[in-house]
C-alpha positions in Angstrom: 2.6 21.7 14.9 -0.3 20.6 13.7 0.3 18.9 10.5 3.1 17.0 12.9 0.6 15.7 15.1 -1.5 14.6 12.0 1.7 13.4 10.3 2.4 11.1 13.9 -1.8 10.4 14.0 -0.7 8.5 10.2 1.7 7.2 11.3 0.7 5.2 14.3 -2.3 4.6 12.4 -0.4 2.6 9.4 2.2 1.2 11.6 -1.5 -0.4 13.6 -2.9 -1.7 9.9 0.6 -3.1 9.3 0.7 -5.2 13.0 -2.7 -6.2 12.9 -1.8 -7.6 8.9 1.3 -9.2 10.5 -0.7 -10.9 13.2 -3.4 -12.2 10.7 -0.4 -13.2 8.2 1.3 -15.2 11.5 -1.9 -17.0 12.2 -3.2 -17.7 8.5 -1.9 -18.5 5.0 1.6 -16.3 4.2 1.8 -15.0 0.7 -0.4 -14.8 -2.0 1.0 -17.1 -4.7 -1.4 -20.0 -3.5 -2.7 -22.1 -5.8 -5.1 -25.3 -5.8 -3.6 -28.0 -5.0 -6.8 -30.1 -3.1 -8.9 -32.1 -4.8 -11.9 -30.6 -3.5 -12.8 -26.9 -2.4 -15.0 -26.2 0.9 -18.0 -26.4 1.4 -20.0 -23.1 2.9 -23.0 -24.5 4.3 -25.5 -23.3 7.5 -24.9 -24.9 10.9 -26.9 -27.4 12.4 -28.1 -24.8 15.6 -30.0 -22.7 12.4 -33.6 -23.7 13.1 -35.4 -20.9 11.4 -34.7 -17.6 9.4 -35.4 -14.0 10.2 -36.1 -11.2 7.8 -36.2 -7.4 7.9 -39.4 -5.9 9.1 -40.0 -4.0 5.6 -40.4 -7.9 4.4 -42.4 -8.8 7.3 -44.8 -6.8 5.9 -44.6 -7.7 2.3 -44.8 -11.5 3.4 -47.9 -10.5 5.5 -49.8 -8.4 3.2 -49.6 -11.8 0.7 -47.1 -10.2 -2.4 -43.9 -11.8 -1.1 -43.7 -15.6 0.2 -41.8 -16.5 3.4 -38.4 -16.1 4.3 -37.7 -20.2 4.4 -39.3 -20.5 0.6 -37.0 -17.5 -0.3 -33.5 -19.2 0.4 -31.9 -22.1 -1.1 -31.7 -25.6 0.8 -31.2 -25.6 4.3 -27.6 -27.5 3.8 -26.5 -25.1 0.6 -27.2 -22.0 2.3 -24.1 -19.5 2.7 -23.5 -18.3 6.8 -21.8 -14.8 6.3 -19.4 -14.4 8.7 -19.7 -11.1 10.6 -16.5 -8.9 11.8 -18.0 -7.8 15.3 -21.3 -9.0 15.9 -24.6 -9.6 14.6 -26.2 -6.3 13.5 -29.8 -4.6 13.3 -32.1 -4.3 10.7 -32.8 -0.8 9.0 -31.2 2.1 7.2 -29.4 3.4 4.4 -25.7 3.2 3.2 -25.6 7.0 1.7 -22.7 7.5 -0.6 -21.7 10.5 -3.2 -21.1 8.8 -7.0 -20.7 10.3 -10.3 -23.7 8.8 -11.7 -24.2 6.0 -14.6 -20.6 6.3 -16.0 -19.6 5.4 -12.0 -21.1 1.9 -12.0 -18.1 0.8 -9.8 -18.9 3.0 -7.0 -22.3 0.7 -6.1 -20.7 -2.3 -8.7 -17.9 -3.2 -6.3 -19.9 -3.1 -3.3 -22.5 -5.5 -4.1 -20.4 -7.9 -6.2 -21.8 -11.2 -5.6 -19.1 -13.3 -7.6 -19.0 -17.2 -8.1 -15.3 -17.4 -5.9 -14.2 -14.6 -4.3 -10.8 -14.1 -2.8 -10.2 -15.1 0.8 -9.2 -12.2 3.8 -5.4 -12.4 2.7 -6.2 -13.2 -0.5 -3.6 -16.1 -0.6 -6.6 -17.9 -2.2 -10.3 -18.3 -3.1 -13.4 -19.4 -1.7 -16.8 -20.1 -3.0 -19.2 -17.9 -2.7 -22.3 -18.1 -5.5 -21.1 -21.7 -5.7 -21.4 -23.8 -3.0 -18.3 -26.3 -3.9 -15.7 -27.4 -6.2 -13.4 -30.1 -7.1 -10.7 -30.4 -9.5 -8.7 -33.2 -10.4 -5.5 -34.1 -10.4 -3.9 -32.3 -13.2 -5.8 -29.5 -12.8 -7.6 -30.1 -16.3 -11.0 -30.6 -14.7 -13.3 -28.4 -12.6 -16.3 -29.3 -11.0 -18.2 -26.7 -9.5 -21.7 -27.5 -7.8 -24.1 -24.2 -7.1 -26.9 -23.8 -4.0 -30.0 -26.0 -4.2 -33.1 -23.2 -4.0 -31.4 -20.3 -4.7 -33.0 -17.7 -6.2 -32.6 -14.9 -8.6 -34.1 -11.3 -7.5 -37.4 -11.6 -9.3 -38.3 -15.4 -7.1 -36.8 -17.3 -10.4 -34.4 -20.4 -9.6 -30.5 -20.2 -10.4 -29.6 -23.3 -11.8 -26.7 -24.7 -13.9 -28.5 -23.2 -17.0 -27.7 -19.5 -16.2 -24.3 -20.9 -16.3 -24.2 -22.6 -19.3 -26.6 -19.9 -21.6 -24.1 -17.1 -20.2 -21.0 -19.3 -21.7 -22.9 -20.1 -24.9 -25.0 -17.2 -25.8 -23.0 -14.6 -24.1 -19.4 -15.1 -23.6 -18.4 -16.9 -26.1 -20.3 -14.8 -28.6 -18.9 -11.8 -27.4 -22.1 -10.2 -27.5 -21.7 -7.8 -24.2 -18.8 -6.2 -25.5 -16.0 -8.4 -24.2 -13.3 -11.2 -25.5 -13.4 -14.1 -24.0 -11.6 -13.7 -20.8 -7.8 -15.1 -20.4 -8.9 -17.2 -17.4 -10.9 -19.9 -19.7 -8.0 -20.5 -22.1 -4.9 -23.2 -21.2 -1.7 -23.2 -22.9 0.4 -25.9 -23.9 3.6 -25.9 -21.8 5.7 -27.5 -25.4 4.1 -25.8 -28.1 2.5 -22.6 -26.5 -0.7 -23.8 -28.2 -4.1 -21.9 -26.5 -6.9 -23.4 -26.2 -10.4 -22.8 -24.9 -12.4 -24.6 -22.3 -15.4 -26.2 -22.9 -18.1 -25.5 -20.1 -21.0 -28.6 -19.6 -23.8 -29.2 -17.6 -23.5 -32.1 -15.5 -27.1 -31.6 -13.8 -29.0 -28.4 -12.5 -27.1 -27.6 -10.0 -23.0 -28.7 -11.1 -21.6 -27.8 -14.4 -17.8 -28.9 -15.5 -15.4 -26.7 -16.8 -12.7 -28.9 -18.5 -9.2 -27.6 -20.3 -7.4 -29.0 -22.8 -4.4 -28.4 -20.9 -3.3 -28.4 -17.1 -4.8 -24.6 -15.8 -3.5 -24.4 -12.0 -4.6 -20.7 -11.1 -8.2 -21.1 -13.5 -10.1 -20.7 -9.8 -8.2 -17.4 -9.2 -8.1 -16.3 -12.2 -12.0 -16.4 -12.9 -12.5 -14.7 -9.2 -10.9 -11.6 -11.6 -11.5 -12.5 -15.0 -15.1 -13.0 -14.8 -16.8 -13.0 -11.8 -20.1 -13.6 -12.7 -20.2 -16.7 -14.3 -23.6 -16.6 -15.2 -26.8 -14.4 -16.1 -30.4 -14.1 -16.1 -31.3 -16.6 -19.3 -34.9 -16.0 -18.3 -34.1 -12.0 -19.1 -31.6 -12.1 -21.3 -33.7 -14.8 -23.7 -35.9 -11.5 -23.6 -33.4 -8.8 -25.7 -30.8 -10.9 -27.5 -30.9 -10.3 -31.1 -30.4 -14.4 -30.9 -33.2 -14.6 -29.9 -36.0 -12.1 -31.0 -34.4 -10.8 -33.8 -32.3 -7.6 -34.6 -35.2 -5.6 -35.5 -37.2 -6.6 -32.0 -33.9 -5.7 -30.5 -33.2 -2.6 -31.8 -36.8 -1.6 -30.8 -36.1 -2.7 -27.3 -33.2 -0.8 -26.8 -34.5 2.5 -28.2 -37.5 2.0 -25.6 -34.4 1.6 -23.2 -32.9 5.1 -24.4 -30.2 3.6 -26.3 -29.4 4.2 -30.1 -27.9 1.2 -30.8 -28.1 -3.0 -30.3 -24.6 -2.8 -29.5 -24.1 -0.3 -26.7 -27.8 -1.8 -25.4 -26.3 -5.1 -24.7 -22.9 -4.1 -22.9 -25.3 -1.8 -20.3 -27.4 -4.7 -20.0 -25.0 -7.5 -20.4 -21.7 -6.1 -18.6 -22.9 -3.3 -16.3 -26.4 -4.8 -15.7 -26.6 -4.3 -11.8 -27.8 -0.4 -12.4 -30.3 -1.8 -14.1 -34.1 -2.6 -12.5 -35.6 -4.4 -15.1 -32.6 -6.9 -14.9 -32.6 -9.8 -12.1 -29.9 -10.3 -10.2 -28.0 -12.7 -7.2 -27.1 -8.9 -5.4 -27.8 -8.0 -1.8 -29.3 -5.0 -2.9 -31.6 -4.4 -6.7 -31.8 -1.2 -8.6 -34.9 0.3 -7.9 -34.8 3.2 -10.3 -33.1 5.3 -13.3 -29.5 5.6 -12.6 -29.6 8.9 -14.0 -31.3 10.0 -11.2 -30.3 12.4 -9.2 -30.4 10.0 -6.2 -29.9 6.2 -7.3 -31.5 3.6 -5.4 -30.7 0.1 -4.3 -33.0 -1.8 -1.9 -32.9 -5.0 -0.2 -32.8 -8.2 -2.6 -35.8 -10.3 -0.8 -34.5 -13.4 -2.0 -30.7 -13.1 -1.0 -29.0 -15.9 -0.3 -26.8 -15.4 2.8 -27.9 -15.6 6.5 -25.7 -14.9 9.5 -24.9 -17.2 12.6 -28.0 -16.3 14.2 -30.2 -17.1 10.5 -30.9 -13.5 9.9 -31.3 -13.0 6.2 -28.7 -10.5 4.9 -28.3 -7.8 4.0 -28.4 -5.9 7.1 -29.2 -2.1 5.5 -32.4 -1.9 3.5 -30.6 0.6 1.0 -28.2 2.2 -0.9 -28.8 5.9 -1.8 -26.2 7.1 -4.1 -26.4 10.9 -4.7 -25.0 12.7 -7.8 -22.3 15.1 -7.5 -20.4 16.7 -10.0 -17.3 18.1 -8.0 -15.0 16.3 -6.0 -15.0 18.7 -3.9 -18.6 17.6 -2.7 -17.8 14.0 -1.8 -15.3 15.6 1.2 -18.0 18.3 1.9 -20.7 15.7 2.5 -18.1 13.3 4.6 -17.7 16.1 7.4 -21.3 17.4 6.7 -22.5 14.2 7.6 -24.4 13.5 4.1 -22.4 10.1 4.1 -21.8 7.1 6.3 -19.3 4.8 4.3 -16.7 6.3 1.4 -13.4 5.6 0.0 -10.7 8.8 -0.3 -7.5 9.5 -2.3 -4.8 9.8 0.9 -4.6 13.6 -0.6 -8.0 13.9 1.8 -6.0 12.6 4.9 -5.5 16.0 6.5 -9.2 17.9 6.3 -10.6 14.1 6.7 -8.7 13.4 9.8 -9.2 17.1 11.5 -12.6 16.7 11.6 -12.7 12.8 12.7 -14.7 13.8 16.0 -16.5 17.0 15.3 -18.3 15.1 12.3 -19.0 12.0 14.3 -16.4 9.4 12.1 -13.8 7.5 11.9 -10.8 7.5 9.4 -9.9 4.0 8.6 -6.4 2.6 6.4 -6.8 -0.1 4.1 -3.5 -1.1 2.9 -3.0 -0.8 -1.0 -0.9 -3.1 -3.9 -0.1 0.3 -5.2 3.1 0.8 -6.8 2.9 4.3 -6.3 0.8 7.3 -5.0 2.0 10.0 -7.8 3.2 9.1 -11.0 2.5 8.6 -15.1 2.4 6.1 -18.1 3.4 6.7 -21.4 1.5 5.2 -24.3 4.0 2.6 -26.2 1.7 2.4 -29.3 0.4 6.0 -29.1 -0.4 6.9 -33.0 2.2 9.4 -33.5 5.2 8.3 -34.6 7.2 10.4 -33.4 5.7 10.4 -29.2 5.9 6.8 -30.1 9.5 6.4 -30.8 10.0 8.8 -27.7 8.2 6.7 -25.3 9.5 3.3 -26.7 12.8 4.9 -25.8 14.3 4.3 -22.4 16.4 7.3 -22.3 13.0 9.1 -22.4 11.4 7.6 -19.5 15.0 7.9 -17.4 15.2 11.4 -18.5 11.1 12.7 -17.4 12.1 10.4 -14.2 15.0 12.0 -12.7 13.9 15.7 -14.1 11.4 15.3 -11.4 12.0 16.5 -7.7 10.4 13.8 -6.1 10.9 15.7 -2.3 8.7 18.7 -3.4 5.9 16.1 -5.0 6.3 14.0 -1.3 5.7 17.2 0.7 3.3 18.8 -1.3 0.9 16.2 -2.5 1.3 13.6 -0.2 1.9 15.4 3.0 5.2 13.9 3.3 3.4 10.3 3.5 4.3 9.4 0.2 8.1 7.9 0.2 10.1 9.9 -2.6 11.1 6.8 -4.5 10.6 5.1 -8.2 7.1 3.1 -9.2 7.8 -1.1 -7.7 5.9 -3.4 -6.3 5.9 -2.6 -2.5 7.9 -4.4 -0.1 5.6 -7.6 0.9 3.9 -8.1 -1.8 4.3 -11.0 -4.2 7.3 -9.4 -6.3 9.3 -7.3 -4.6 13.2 -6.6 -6.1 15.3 -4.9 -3.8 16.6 -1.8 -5.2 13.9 -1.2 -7.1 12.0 1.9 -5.4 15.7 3.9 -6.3 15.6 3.5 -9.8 16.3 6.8 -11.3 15.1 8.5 -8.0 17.5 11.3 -7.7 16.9 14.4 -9.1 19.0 15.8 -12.0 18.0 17.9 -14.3 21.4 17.8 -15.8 21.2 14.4 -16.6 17.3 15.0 -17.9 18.6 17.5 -20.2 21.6 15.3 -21.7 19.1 11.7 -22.0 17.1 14.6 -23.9 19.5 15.9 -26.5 21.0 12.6 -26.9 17.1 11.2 -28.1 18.1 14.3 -30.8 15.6 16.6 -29.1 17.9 19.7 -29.3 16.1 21.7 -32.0 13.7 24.4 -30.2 11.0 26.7 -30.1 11.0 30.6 -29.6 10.0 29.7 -26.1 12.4 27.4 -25.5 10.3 24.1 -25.9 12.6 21.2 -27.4 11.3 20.3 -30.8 11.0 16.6 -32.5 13.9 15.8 -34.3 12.3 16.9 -37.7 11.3 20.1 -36.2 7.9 19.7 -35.5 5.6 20.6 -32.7 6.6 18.5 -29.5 3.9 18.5 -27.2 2.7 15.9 -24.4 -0.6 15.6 -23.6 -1.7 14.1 -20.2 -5.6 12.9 -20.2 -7.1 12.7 -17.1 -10.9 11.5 -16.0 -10.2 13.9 -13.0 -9.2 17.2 -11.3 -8.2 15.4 -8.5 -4.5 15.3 -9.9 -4.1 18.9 -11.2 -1.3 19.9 -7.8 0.0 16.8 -8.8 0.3 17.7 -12.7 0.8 21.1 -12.0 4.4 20.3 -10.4 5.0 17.4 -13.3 4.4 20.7 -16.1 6.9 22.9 -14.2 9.6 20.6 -13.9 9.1 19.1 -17.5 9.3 22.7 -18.8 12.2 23.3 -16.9 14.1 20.6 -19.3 12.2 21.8 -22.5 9.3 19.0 -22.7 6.1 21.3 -23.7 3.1 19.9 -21.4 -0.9 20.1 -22.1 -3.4 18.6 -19.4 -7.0 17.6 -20.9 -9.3 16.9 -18.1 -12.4 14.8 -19.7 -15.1 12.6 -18.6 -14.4 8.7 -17.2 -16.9 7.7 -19.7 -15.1 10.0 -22.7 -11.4 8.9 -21.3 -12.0 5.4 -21.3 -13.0 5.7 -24.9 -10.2 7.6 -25.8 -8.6 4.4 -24.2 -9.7 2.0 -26.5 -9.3 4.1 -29.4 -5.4 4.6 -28.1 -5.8 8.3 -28.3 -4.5 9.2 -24.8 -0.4 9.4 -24.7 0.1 9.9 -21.1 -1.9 9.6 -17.9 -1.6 9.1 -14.1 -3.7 5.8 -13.9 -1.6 3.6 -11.2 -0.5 0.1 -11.6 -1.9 -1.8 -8.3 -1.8 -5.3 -8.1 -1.7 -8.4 -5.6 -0.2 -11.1 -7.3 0.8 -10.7 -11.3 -0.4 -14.6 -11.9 -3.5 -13.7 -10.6 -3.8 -10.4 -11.8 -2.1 -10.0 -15.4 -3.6 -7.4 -17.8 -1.8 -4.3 -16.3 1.5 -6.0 -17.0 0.7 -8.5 -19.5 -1.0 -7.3 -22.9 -4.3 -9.5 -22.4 -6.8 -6.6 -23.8 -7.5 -3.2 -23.8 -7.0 -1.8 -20.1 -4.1 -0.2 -19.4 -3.0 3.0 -21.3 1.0 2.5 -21.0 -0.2 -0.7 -23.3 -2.0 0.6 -25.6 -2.7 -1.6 -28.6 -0.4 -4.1 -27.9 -3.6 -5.5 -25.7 -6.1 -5.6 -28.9 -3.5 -7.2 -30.7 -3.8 -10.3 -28.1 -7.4 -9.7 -27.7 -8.3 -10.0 -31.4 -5.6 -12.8 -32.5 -3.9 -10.3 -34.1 -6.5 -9.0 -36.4 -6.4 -5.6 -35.0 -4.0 -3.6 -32.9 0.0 -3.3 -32.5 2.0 -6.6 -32.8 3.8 -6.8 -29.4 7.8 -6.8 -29.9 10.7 -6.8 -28.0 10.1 -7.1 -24.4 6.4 -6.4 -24.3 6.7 -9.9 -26.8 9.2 -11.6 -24.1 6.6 -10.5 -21.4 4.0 -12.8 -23.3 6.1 -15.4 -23.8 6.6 -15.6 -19.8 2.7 -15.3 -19.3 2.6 -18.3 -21.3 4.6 -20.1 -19.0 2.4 -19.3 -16.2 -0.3 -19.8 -17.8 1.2 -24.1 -18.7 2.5 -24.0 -15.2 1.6 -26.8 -13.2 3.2 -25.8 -9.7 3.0 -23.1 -7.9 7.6 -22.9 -7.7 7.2 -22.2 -11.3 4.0 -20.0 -11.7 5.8 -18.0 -9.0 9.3 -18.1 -11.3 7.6 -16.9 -14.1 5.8 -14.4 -12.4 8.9 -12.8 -11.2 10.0 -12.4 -14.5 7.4 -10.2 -15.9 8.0 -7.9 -13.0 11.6 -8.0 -13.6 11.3 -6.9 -17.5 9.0 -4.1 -15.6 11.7 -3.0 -13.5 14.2 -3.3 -16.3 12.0 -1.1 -18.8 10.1 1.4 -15.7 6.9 2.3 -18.2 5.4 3.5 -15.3 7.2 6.5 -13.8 6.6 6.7 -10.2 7.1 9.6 -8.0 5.9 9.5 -4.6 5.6 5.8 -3.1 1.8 4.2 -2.1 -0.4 5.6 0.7 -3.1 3.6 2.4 -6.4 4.2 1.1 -8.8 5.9 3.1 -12.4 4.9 4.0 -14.5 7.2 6.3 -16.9 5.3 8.3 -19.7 6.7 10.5 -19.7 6.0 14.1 -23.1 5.1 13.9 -22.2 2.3 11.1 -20.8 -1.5 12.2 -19.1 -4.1 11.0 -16.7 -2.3 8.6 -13.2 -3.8 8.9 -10.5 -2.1 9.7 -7.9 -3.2 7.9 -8.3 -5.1 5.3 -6.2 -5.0 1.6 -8.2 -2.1 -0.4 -7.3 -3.6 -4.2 -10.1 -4.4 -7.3 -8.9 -7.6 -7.2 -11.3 -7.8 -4.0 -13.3 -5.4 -5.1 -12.4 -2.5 -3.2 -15.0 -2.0 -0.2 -16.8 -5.3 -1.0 -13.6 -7.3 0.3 -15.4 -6.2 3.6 -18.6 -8.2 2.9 -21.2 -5.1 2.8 -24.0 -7.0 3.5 -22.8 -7.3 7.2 -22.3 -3.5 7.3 -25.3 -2.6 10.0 -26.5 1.0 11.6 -26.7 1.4 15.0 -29.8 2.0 16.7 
């Protein structure tokens, strides 16, 4: 009786997220395939009625004391400053946003967050807005951009932001690769004739506009630098400080062993890439590092020159912190939630049921964020994996029918998902841009006979004295599945019995994130349960589309791109058709035929099923404290928004 009444509490609680999206989708923009077409972006500038600014009162004291000027020399121009719209009202200064996170190697956890990016996605994400930028325009082939930052704005250490942080980030940075990244897809346009690429050149127009101008027409460059590369800029004050460009790889090497690293390269990603865990490093943040991430508690106080007020010219953030404690166990971060050790988390839905029987007694609230899942349950298979003989398995789509329909999807529903989790086939969800009917069936039924025959016609009918099917030249057949967490072992556990049961021999290897996402880019890990979760494929490519090294079904077809073909695994067949189609999109120069070639990389997805799917997507879960405001309640939980910073976190408040 009881999981039915939680099982109806989920339910009314979705079908509520799903209305309220309705009503916001009948009101507002429709899908999210928009693209810009007006010559010039909004402007996000304070109202007239702003006559003065507040601060918190632990400023108040550092601007009376004499070691911090006023609030007004703190924020940009009156006219360029950025009015942060709240969800339910004006909040209160004070307190801390306490979270669980799995230290350094979790940057995301506080990364997300606090993104402040240069356009971020709007509340349906149907299109950008600015955001560090104060403006835009773009002309009428969509060849030249335009963007103009905030007069007076001010990086964390009282230092102005100019057009110059822009421009030493593209030249010294980017472009030189030297934080560990390739140039991002986003600043390349491709000829719609030839298929020719070519890269944007970036140019200061004065010290507060820079022009980003492509050789060829680039419709979705907007969006697809709100993922790409967020941050369009850096510190050149700080960073002139540690480039090897500039003092010289011995000074360099010096300064990153008094950093604890052992080498210039590994130095510069940490301080280039994942710089916001960083003290030492300014940044445009609502909240700065305060101390050694390795910490046991990691700290993040109030930026005192952010650059957002609310209606009533209250500088943001709201919460003077963010303490983020180390835990080791997953277990812990669900301990904490009902122990009241937390005020604001995300969950797996495989937390629904503890979570949500304890809602009141623990004083919070259980909110659904919709998800661009394709699935809740599920696993990739490696298509360039190094052996040749898992390779030629996984390229083979008699293998990925067969460990697909071997599977009793019903038991995986009930027991990992509560039921909540639709028994059906990996496919973009119903809604989203996408969607094939049909698709969620795809080799959904359950038949091991079929599994077995798919098997022996692949030639897998030698076998062990156990029983385990054998390669075709009689060598050990064994599938490893690397995971970055124990979070998935009920899951995995039902995967291995039901493999077994047709003769595929099984090994979990549960590492580190930090360990498995090296194994990643070294294309040691065969299988894995990452998900595929997406808004839009045009705006959000390189889980589908071989762009770089991210997802493990890809493999090395990614480095192959990301190098120009100096390193990794030529793409053939379809994964080659599939670039040929991002191409188009990429030389598209409306949004009918962005849109038409979108739909055909998700169709060679549905054709080909690399991701097996076995239980359909659950909302994601985020526990909020009574005693916390302004947390929306429904919004679209996906990285393309950043997760929990979709909500705007610097308008999360405690109640007094």
């Amino acid at each position: 009786m009881q999981k039915n009444r939680l099982f109806m509490a989920m339910m009314m609680l979705i079908f509520a997220v799903v209305f309220a999206a309705c009503e916001s989708e009948s009101e507002g923009p429709k899908a999210s395939t928009a693209v810009v077409k007006e010559t010039s972006g909004p402007i996000a500038s304070a109202p007239t009625k702003i006559e003065g600014y507040k601060e918190a009162p632990m400023l108040t004291k550092l601007v009376s004391a004499g070691t911090l000027k006023a609030v007004a020399e703190r924020m940009p121009a009156k006219e360029d400053i950025m009015v942060e719209k709240v969800t339910d009202e004006i909040g209160k200064y004070g307190g801390d946003w306490k979270m669980p996170w799995g230290g350094p190697n979790d940057r995301w956890a506080v990364g997300q967050p606090t993104e402040e990016a240069l356009f971020r996605f709007n509340k349906d994400g149907s299109a950008v807005e600015p955001n560090v930028a104060k403006s835009y325009e773009v002309n009428k082939d969509s060849t030249e951009f335009t963007i103009h930052l905030r007069k007076g704005m001010k990086w964390s250490d009282g230092v102005p932001f100019t057009a110059d942080d822009v421009i030493f980030y593209w030249e010294h940075m980017l472009t030189k690769e030297t934080f560990g990244k390739k140039i991002y897809d986003a600043y390349y346009s491709v000829d719609p004739v030839s298929g020719e690429k070519a890269l944007a050149t970036v140019t200061k127009v004065d010290d507060f506009t820079f022009k980003v101008t492509h050789k060829y027409p680039s419709v979705q460059f907007l969006e697809r630098v709100a993922i790409d590369n967020k941050w369009f800029f850096a510190p050149a004050h700080f960073q002139k400080t540690i480039l090897p460009e500039f003092v010289g790889e011995a000074k360099a090497l010096e300064i990153a062993k008094q950093w604890g690293f052992a080498d210039v390269k590994s130095f510069l990603v940490a301080t280039g890439y994942y710089y916001w865990v960083n003290p030492q490093i300014p940044t445009l943040r609502a909240w700065v590092a305060k101390n050694d991430p390795n910490s046991d508690q990691f700290i993040m106080e109030r930026n005192p020159y952010f650059w957002k007020v609310d209606s009533a010219g209250n500088q943001l953030p709201y919460m003077d912190r963010i303490v983020a404690t180390k835990v080791q166990d997953p277990a812990q971060r669900v301990l904490g939630a009902l122990a009241g050790d937390y005020n604001l988390l995300g969950f797996d839905f495989k937390d629904f049921t503890v979570l949500k029987e304890n809602e009141k007694k623990a004083g919070y609230s259980v909110l659904a964020w919709t998800t661009a899942a394709w699935s809740s349950t599920g696993l990739q298979f490696n298509q360039t994996i190094a052996d040749p003989n898992l390779r030629k398995l996984f390229q083979d789509i008699k293998f990925r029918e067969a460990v697909s329909v071997a599977v009793d999807r019903k038991e995986i529903s009930e027991i990992v998902t509560n039921g909540l989790g639709a028994p059906i086939q990996a496919s973009v969800p119903e809604g989203l841009v996408g969607y094939q009917k049909g698709w969620a069936d795809q080799w959904s039924k359950f038949d091991q006979a079929r599994a077995n025959q798919l098997l022996d016609e692949l030639g897998l009918t030698k076998r062990d004295k156990n029983n385990f099917r054998l390669n075709a030249d009689g060598s050990d057949l064994t599938i490893t599945v690397t995971e970055n967490t124990t979070n998935t072992a009920t899951f995995l556990e039902l995967v291995k019995k039901y493999y077994e049961k047709v003769g595929l021999k099984v090994d979990v290897k549960v590492v580190d994130a930090g360990t498995h996402n090296d194994l990643k880019y070294a294309n040691k890990i065969a299988a894995t349960t990452e998900n595929i979760s997406l808004v839009n494929v045009a705006f959000r490519p390189d889980t589908l589309v071989p762009l770089r090294v991210l997802t493990p079904w890809l493999g090395n077809y990614g480095l192959y791109t990301s190098s120009n073909g100096k390193e990794g695994v030529k793409p053939e067949g379809d994964i080659a058709l599939i670039m040929d189609y991002w191409n188009k999109v990429k030389s598209s120069t409306t949004k009918e035929d962005i849109t038409k070639w979108s739909n055909e990389i998700i169709k060679l997805n549905q054709k080909n099923q690399w991701l097996i799917g076995y239980t359909g997507p659950t909302p994601n879960l985020i526990v909020v404290s009574n005693k916390m405001g302004n947390v929306p309640k429904n919004l679209i939980f996906a990285d393309e928004f950043r997760s929990l910073g979709h909500g705007h976190p610097s308008q999360f408040y405690i109640k007094q």
